[in-house]
Structure formats: C-alpha cells, structure tokens
N, C-alpha and C positions, 0 to 999 in steps of 0.2 A: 687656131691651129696653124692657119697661112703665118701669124706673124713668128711662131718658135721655126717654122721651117725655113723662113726667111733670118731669122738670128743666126740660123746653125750654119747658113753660108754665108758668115760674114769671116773672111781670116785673124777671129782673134784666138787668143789662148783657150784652152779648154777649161780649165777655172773661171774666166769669164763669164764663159759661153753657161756653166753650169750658175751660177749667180744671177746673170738676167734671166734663165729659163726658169729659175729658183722665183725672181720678184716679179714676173708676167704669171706667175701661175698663181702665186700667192694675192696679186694684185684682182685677178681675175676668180679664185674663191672669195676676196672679201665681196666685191659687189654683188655674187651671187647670191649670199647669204643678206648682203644690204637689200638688195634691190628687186629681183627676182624673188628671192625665197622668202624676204621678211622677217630674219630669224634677230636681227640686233634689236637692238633697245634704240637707234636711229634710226631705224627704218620707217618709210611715211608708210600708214595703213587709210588715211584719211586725211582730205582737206576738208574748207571751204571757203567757198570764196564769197569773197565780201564788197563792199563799195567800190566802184573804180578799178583800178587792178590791185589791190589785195587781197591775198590770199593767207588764209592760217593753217598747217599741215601739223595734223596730230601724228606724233611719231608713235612705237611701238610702248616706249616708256612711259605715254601717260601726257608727256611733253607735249606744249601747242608752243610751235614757230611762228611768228608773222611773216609774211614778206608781201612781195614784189612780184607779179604773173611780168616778166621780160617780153618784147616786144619782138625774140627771135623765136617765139614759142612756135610750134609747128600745130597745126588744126585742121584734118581731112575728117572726110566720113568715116573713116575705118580705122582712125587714129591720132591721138591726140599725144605730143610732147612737149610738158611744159615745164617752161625753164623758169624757175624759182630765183630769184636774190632775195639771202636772207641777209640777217646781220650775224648772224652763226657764225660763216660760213664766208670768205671772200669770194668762192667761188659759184657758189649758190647753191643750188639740188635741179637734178634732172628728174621728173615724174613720165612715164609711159604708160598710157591709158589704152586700153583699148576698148570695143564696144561690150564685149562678154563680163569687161569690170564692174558693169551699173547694169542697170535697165535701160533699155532700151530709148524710154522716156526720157530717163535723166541724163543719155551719152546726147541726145540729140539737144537739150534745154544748155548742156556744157557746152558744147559747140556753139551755138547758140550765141552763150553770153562770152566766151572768147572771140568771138569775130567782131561781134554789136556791141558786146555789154551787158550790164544788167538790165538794164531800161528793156531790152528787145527781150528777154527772159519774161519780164513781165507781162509784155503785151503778146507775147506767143503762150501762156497759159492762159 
C-alpha cells in the first residue's frame, strides 16, 4: 500500500501512474496465489533436504526441482527463509517457513540441520 502511495506522488502522467499501479498490483496477486496461497502448479508445497546443501522442492504440479540451500538463507527460532538456487530459475525461489508449518519437532530438527547440517540432525535425534 506504502508503495502505490508513494507512486501516486511522483509527477508523472496519469497513464503512467495507472500502468505501474496496474503491474504493482498485478505483480503482487501473482505471488499471492504463488506463494502465500499455493494455488499455481509452481508453487512449493514441499521440500527436502538432502546431503550437504541440497535441497529438492516438490511443487504444486507433481514437479521435483533440485537445488542449492544459499548461504544468505535466513534461520531464527520463529522463522525460517530460505533462499533456493535452482537451474529453473536464474533467480532461485524464496521459501518462508514458519513454526505452525511442521511440528514442532521437525521446525526445531530444520533449524538444526540449516545452521550444522545434517550430521547435527542426526546426532540430535
């Protein structure tokens, strides 16, 4: 909302101004339905991770991606975001975990094996 209000004070044309408000809005339904809602046939329902930093991300369509867990991934108690490189994808996939997403068990065993790895996963069950 801050950014269409900040668009509509910038002195351009009013055609403009209805086109960026047009591709901010439309930009921001697709990833709702990507990413929040889950409703595309990309959207990740599921990963798992596997040796070292890879990861495989089952998407909505049945699809398993490999990738790369990125080294800028973000891992609190209360929240996990991790940044995916695929070969898909130059950009990668952003994933947002939070504790309500798993059990309890399994948000603390993620954590876990993003900070240590899997080794520590193992010897912490």
């Amino acid at each position: 909302m801050a950014l269409l209000v900040s668009l509509w004070q910038l002195p351009l044309p009013d055609v403009v101004l209805l086109a960026l408000t047009a591709l901010v809005l439309w930009r921001c339904g697709y990833y709702w339905a990507l990413d929040a809602n889950l409703r595309m046939g990309q959207s990740c329902v599921a990963f798992r991770l596997e040796e070292g930093e890879e990861i495989v991300l089952v998407l909505r369509n049945g699809e398993h991606v490999a990738g790369r867990v990125m080294a800028d991934s973000l891992v609190m108690p209360y929240l996990v975001i991790l940044n995916v490189a695929t070969s898909e994808r130059s950009g990668g996939r952003n994933l947002v975990i939070l504790p309500d997403a798993m059990g309890k068990d399994s948000f603390r065993l993620l954590c876990i094996a993003l900070r240590w790895g899997t080794k520590a996963v193992q010897a912490a069950r």
